[in-house]
C-alpha positions in Angstrom: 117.9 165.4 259.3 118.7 164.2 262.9 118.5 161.2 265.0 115.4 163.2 266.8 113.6 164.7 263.7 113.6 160.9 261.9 112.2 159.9 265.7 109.8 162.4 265.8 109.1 161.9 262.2 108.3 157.6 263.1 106.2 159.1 265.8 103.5 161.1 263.8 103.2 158.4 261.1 102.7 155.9 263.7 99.9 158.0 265.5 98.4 158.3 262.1 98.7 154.5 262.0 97.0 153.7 265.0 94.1 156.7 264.2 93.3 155.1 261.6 93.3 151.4 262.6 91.8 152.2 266.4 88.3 151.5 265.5 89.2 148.1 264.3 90.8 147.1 266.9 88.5 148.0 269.2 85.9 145.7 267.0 88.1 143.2 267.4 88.9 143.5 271.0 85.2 143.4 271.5 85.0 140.0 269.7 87.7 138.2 271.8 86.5 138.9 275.4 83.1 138.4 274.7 84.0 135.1 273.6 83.8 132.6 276.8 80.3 134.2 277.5 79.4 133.7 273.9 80.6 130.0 274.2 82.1 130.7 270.6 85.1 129.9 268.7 84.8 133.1 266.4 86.0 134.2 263.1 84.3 135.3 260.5 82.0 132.3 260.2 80.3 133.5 263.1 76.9 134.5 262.4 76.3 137.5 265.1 79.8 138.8 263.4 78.0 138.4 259.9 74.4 139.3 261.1 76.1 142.0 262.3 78.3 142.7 259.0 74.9 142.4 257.2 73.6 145.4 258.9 76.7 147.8 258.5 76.4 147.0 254.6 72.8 148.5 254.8 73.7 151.5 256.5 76.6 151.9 253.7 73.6 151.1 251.0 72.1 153.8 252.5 74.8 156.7 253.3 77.6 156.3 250.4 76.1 158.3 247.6 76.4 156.8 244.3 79.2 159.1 243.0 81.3 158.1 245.7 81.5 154.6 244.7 82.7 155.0 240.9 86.6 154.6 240.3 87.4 158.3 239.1 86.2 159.6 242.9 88.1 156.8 244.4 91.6 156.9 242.6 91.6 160.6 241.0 93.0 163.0 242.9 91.0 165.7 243.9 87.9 163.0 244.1 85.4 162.3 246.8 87.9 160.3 248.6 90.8 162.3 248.4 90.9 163.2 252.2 93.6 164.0 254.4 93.8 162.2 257.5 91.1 164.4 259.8 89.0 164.9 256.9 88.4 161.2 256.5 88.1 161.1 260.4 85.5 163.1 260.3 83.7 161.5 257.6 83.8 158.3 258.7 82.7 159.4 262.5 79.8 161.4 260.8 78.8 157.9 259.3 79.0 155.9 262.2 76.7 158.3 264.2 74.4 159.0 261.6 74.5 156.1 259.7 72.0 153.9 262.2 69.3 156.8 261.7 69.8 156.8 257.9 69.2 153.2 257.6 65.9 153.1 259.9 64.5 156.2 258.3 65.0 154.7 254.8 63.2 151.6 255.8 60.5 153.1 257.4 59.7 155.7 254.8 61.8 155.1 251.6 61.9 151.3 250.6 59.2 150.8 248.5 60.3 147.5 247.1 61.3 146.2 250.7 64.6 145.4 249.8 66.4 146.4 252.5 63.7 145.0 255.1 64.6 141.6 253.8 67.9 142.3 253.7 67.6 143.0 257.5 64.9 140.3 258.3 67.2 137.8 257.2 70.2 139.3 259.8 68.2 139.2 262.9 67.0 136.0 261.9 70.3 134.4 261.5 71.2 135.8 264.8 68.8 134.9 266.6 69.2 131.5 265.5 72.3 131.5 267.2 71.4 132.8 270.1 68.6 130.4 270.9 70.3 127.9 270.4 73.3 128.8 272.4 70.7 129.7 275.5 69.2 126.2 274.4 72.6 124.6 275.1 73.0 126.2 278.7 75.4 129.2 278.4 78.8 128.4 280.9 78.6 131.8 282.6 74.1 132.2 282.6 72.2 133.7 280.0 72.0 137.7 281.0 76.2 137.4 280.4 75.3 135.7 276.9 72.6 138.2 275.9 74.6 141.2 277.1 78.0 139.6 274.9 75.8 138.9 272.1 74.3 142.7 271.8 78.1 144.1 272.3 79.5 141.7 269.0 76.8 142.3 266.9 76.8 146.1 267.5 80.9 146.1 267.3 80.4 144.1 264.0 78.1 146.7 262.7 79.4 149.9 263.4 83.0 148.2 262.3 81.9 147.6 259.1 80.5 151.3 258.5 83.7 151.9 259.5 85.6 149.5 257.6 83.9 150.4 254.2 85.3 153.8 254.0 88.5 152.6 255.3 89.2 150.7 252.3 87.8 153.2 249.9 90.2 155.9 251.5 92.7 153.7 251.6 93.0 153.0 247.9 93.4 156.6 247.4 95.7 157.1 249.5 98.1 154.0 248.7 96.9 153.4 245.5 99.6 150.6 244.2 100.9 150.0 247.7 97.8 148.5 248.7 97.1 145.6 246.1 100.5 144.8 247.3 99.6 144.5 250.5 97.0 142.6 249.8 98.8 140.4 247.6 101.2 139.8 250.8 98.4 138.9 253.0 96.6 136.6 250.3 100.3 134.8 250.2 100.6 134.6 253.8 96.9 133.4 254.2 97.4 130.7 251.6 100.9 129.2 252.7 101.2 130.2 256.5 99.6 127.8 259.4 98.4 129.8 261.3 98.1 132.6 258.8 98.9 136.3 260.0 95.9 137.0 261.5 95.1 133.6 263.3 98.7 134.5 265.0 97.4 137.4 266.2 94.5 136.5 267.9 96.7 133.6 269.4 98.9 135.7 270.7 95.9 138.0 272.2 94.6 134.2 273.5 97.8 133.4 274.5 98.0 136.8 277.1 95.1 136.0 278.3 95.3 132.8 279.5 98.6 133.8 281.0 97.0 136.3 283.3 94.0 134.0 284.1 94.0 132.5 287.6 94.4 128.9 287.6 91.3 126.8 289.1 91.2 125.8 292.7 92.1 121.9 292.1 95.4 122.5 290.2 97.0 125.4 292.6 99.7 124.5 293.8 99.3 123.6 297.4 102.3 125.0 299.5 105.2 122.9 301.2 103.7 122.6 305.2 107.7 122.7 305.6 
């Protein structure tokens, strides 16, 4: 094999990469530039991110048939999540689309014991908790910027997390071992690393911004008259 098949080798695995991992990043990009309207730290303590997590586990309640979640179809191969690549693309873009539906056609129609209408209740309610009191508190950039951030976090946490759950399931198929090891890494790094791998990351995101942020009128620099 030569220098350009191992190149053009890297290259398809990485695209795979990045197919796979796009949607999340997207979520996550949503997260950090709504922040400043949002007035918001984030994380994962942040309860339009878990008001919003709240409603993707529904719709996965909802749209992952019970067969699907047993260990045989996730592990075995030849089981319900033995996918290539496209094929899991497809599945998981058929549950992000339809998912939404599924979920409000199940509560209107098929929830006898109102589970999932609590379930839900208790979401909005958390968020909109949060975002009374942020409009209570004055929002920096006005309260249509606040209310439009708000909508875009919760929906990116929602749709994310349909997107997320098959993600893992596939993802055990596919790496089977590889990925308790990876997990095991990231628990490690977590644990003993300040900031862990994932605070660096947004830092660095943070840190881009800020660099490319125009710097307020009273600390300019004010030229030499000379």
């Amino acid at each position: 094999m030569d220098v350009l098949e191992i190149l053009g080798e890297i290259g398809r695995v990485l695209l795979r990469v990045f197919i796979v991992i796009a949607p999340l990043l997207a979520w996550q990009w949503v997260a950090l530039w709504t922040r400043p309207f949002r007035r918001r730290s984030g994380g994962l303590a942040d309860p339009t991110v878990l008001a919003g997590m709240m409603v993707g586990v529904a719709i996965l309640a909802v749209i992952l048939p019970p067969e699907a979640l047993t260990w045989d179809a996730i592990v075995t191969v030849g089981g319900f999540w033995d996918l290539g690549l496209m094929q899991f693309v497809e599945l998981a873009r058929s549950m992000v689309l339809h998912g939404p539906g599924v979920l409000l056609a199940t509560v209107l129609y098929d929830d006898p014991w109102r589970d999932l209408q609590a379930w839900l209740t208790l979401a909005v309610t958390l968020w909109a908790i949060r975002v009374v009191a942020v409009l209570m508190g004055r929002p920096p950039y006005g309260p249509g910027r606040l209310l439009l951030a708000e909508l875009a976090t919760f929906l990116a946490s929602a749709l994310g997390t349909v997107y997320l759950g098959p993600l893992l399931l596939w993802s055990t198929n596919r790496l089977n071992f590889w990925l308790l090891l990876i997990a095991i890494l990231l628990i490690q790094d977590f644990r003993y690393d300040e900031p862990p791998l994932f605070g660096r990351l947004v830092g660095a995101v943070n840190a881009v911004r800020h660099r490319h942020r125009p710097l307020p009128a009273e600390v300019m620099p004010v030229p030499d008259p000379d």
